[in-house]
C-alpha positions in Angstrom: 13.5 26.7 -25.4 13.1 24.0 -28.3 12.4 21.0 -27.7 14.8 18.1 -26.5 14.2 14.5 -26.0 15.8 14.3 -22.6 12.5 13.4 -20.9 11.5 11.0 -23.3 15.0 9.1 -22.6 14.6 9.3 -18.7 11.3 7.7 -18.4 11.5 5.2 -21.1 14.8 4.0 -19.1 13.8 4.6 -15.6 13.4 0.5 -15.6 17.1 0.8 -14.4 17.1 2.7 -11.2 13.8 1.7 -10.4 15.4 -1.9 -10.6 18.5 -1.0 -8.8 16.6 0.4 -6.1 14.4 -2.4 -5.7 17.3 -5.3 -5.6 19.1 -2.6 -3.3 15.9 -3.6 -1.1 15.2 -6.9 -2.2 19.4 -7.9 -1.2 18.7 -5.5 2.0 21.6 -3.6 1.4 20.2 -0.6 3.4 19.8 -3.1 6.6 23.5 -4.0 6.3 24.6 -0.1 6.4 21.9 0.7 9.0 24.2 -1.5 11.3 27.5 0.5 9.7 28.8 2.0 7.3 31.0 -0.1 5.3 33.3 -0.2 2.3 32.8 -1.6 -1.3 35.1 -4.8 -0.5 33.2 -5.3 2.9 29.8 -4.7 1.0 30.9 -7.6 -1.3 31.4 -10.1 0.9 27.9 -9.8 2.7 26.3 -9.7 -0.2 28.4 -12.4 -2.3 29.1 -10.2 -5.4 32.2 -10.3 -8.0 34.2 -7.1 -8.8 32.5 -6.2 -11.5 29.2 -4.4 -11.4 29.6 -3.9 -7.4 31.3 -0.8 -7.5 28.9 0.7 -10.4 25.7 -0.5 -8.5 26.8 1.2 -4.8 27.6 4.3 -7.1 24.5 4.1 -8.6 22.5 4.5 -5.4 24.7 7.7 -4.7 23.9 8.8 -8.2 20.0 8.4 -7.6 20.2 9.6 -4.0 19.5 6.4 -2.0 23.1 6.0 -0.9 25.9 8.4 0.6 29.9 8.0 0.3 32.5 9.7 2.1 36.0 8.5 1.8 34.8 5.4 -0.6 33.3 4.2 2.7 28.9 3.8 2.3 26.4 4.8 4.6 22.1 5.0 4.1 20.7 8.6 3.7 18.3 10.2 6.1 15.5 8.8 4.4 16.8 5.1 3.4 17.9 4.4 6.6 14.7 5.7 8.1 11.9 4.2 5.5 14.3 0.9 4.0 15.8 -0.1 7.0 14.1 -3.7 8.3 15.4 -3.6 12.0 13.5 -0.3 12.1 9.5 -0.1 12.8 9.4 2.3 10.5 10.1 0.2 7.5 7.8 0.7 4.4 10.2 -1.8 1.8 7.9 -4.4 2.1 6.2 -3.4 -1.0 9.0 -2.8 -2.7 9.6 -6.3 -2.0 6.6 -7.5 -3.4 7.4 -5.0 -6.8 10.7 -6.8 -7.1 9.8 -10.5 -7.1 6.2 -9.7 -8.2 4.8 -6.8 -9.7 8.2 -6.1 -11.9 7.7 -9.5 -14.0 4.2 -8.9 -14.1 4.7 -5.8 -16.1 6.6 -7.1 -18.9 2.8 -8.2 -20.3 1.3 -4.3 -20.2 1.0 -4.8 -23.6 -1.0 -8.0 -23.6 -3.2 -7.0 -20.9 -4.4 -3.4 -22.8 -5.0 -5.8 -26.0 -7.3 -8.8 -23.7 -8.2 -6.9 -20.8 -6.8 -9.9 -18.5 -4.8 -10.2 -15.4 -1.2 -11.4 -16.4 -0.1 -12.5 -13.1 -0.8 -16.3 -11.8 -3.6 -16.3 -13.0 -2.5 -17.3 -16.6 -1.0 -20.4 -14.8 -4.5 -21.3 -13.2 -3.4 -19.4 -10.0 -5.8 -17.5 -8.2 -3.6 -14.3 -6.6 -4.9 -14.1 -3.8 -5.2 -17.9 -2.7 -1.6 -18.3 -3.4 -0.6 -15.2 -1.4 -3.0 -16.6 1.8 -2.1 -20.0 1.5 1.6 -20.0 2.4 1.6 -18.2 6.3 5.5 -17.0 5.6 4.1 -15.3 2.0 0.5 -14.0 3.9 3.1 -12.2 6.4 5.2 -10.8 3.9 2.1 -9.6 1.5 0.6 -8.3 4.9 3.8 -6.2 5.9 3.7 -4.2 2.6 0.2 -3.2 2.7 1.2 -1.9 6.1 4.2 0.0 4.2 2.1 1.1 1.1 -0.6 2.7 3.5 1.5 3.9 6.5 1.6 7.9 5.6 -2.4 7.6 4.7 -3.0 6.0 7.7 -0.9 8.4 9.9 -2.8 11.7 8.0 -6.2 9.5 9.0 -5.6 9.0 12.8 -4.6 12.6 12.7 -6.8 14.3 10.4 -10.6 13.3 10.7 -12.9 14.7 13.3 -12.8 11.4 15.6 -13.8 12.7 18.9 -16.9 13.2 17.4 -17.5 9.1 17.2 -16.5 5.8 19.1 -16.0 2.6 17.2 -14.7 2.4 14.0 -14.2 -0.7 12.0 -11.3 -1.3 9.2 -12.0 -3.4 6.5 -9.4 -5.4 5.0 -7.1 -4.5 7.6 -4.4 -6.9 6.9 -2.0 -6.2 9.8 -4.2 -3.2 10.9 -2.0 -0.5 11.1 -5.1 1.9 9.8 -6.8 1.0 13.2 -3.6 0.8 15.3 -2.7 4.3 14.2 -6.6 5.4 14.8 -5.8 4.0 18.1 -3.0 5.5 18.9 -3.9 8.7 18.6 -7.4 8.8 20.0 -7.5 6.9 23.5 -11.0 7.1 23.3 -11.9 5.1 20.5 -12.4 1.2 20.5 -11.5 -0.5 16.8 -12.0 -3.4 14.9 -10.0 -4.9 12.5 -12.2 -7.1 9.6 -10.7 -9.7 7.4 -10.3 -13.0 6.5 -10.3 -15.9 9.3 -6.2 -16.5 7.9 -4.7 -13.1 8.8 -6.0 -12.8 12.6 -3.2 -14.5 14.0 -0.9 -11.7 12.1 -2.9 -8.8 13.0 -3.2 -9.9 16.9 0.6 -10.1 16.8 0.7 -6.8 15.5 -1.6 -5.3 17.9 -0.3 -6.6 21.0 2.9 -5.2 19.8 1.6 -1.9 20.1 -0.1 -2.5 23.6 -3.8 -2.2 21.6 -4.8 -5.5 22.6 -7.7 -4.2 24.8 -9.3 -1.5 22.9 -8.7 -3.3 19.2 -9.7 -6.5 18.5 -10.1 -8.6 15.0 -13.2 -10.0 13.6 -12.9 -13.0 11.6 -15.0 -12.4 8.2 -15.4 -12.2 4.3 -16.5 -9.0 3.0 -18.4 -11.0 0.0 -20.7 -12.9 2.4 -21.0 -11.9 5.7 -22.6 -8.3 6.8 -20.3 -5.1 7.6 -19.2 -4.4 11.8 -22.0 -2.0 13.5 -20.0 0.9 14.4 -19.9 4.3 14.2 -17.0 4.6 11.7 -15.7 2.0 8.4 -12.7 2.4 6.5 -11.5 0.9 3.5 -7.5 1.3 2.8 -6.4 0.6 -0.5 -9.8 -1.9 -1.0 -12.3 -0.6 -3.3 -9.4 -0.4 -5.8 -9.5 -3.6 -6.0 -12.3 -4.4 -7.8 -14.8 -4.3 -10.7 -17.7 -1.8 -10.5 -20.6 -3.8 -9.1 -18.4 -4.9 -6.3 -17.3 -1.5 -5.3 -21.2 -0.2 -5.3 -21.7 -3.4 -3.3 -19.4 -2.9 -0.7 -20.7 0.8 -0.1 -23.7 -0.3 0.0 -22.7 -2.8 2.9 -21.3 -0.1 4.6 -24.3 2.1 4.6 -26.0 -1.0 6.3 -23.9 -1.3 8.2 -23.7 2.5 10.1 -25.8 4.7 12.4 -28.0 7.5 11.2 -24.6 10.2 11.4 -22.3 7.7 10.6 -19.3 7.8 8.4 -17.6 5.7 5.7 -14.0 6.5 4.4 -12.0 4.9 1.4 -9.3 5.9 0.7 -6.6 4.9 -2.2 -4.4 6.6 -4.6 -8.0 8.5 -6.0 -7.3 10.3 -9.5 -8.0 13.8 -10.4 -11.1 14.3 -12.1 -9.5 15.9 -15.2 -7.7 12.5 -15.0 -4.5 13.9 -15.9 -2.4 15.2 -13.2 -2.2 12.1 -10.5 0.1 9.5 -12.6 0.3 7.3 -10.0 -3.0 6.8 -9.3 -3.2 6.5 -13.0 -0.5 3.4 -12.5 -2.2 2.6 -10.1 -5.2 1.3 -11.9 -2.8 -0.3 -14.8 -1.6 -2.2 -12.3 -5.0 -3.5 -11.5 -5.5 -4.3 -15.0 -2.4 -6.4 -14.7 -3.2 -7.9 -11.2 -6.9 -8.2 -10.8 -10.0 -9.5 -13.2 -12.0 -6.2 -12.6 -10.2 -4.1 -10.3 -9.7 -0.2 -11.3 -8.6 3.5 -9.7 -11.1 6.1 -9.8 -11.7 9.6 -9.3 -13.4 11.4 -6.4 -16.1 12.4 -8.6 -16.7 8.6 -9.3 -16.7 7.7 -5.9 -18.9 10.9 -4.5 -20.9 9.2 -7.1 -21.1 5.9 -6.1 -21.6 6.9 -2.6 -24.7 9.1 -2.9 -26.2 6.5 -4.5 -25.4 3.9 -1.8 -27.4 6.3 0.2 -24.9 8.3 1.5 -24.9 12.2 2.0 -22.3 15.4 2.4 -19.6 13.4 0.9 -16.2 15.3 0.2 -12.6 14.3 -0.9 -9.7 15.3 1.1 -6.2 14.8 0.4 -4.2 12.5 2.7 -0.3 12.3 1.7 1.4 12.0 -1.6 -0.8 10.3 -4.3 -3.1 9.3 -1.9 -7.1 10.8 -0.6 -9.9 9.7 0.7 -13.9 10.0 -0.1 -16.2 10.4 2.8 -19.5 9.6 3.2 -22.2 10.1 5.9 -25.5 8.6 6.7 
C-alpha cells in the first residue's frame, strides 16, 4: 500500500481527545451519568455550559468511545462507568486529574526541557514539586488518590502473581495510600505489611487501611527513604519509585534494600520498565520524558538496566516479569 500521512495527522492531533477526555474527568461528567443517564439539555445545566460546543463535546466522547447515546439520551460505557466513576472504589481518574490541571501545562515546555535538561514544572517558579504537593493536606490527598489509580492493575497482578506463601512480611516503600500492600493483603491472609513513607501521608494511608479492615495486619511506618534505613522484612517493594530519580539515587535505594533483607529475601520495583531494544514500550518511553519534565534526575529504564543495577547492589537470580499493560517488575534476591 503507499504510503499516507493518516498516522502522522492522528498523533500530532491526539492533544484533542486526550484533552476532551481529561476535562470529561476533570468536570466529572462520567460521575453525573453513573447516577443516570441524561440528555444534552440536562447535561448542561449540571455542568453550566452554553449551546455551543456542548453538543460537539458529549458527541465527541461517543466518537472516541468513552460515552454511549441512545435516543440523544447519554449514558458511561462499561469501562467509564467502571474505571472514571468517583462514587465507585474502583476509580483510577485521579491521575487523570492530576494530567489535566498539571502534567498537560507542563508539557507545553518538551521542547525547552530536551534543549536544558531541566524540570519545567514549579520548579522554574522556585517551587519544589513535591513540597508543594505535601504541604497542602486536600492536594497530598488528591496526589495520593492517583498514585493509587496509576498503580492499581500492577498492584492487583502483584498480590496475585508472586510466590508469597513462600515469605511473611513485606514492606512497601513509598506507599502513598498503600494500596500495593492492601492488595498484598488482601489476597494473602497470611502476610503482615508495612506501608513506608513520609511522616505527612500516615494519616491518609491509616484511613485507607481501616477502610479495607487491614488495620491489624498492616500498619505505616513513618520515614524518609534518604535518611533513615529500609523496614527488616522478608519482602520490599517499590511502585512507581525508582523512576523517580537520578542514577546514584536509584543504586542507593537498592542498595538500602539489600540491607535491609534476609539471606532469601526479595526486592521488587516495578514501573512502566522499557524494552531493552528501547523501541516497542512508548509509554514507558513517555514515561521517562515526563521525568525529564517533572523531576531534576529522574528517568525510565529497561530491565536490563535494572538486572544491572541490582546484581551490583548484591542481589542474585534477578528476572523481569510483566505485570499489566506498560507496566513490569525487576526482582531481586539475596
Amino acid at each position: 500500500m503507499d504510503p499516507t500521512p493518516e498516522r502522522i495527522f492522528q498523533v500530532g492531533t491526539s492533544f484533542w481527545s486526550s484533552k476532551t477526555l481529561l476535562a470529561a474527568v476533570e468536570l466529572e461528567v462520567f460521575t453525573i451519568l453513573g447516577e443516570a443517564p441524561a440528555n444534552v439539555e440536562t447535561l448542561k445545566q449540571r455542568l453550566g455550559f452554553q449551546d455551543r460546543g456542548a453538543r460537539d463535546f458529549f458527541d465527541t466522547l461517543v466518537a472516541l468511545g468513552f460515552l454511549e447515546r441512545t435516543d440523544g439520551v447519554y449514558r458511561n460505557t462499561q469501562e467509564t462507568g467502571l474505571f472514571l466513576d468517583k462514587a465507585k472504589p474502583s476509580y483510577v481518574g485521579g491521575i487523570l486529574e492530576m494530567a489535566s490541571r498539571r502534567l498537560y501545562g507542563f508539557w507545553d515546555h518538551l521542547i525547552p526541557a530536551l534543549r536544558s535538561g531541566e524540570p519545567q514544572n514549579e520548579v522554574k517558579s522556585g517551587e519544589e514539586p513535591f513540597a508543594t504537593i505535601y504541604s497542602e493536606p486536600e492536594r497530598l490527598r488528591g496526589f495520593l488518590r492517583a498514585m493509587t489509580g496509576v498503580s492499581r492493575g500492577a498492584n492487583l497482578a502483584i498480590a496475585r502473581n508472586f510466590p508469597w506463601a513462600s515469605y511473611a512480611t513485606c514492606a512497601d516503600v513509598g506507599t502513598a495510600q498503600g494500596d500495593l500492600v492492601a492488595q498484598i493483603a488482601l489476597a494473602n491472609p497470611h502476610l503482615k505489611g508495612t506501608g513506608y513513607d513520609l511522616p505527612v501521608v500516615g494519616p491518609v494511608f491509616d484511613e485507607y487501611i481501616a477502610g479495607l479492615g487491614l488495620g491489624d495486619r498492616v500498619k505505616f511506618q513513618a520515614a524518609d527513604f534518604f535518611q533513615d534505613e529500609m523496614p527488616a522484612v522478608d519482602v520490599i517493594l517499590m511502585g512507581h519509585i525508582l523512576h523517580d530519580w537520578d542514577l546514584p539515587t536509584k543504586r542507593m535505594l537498592l542498595e538500602k534494600a539489600w540491607r535491609a533483607l534476609p539471606p532469601g529475601g526479595a526486592v521488587i520495583v516495578y514501573d512502566a520498565v522499557i524494552d531493552d531494544d528501547r523501541s516497542q514500550n512508548a509509554f514507558g518511553l513517555l514515561m521517562s520524558l515526563n521525568m525529564l519534565i517533572e523531576t531534576p534526575g529522574g528517568f525510565d529504564y529497561t530491565g536490563a538496566d535494572c538486572i544491572g543495577w541490582m546484581k551490583d547492589a548484591g542481589f542474585r537470580d534477578c528476572r523481569v516479569e510483566h505485570l499489566i499493560g506498560p507496566d513490569s517488575m525487576v526482582v531481586g534476591i539475596k
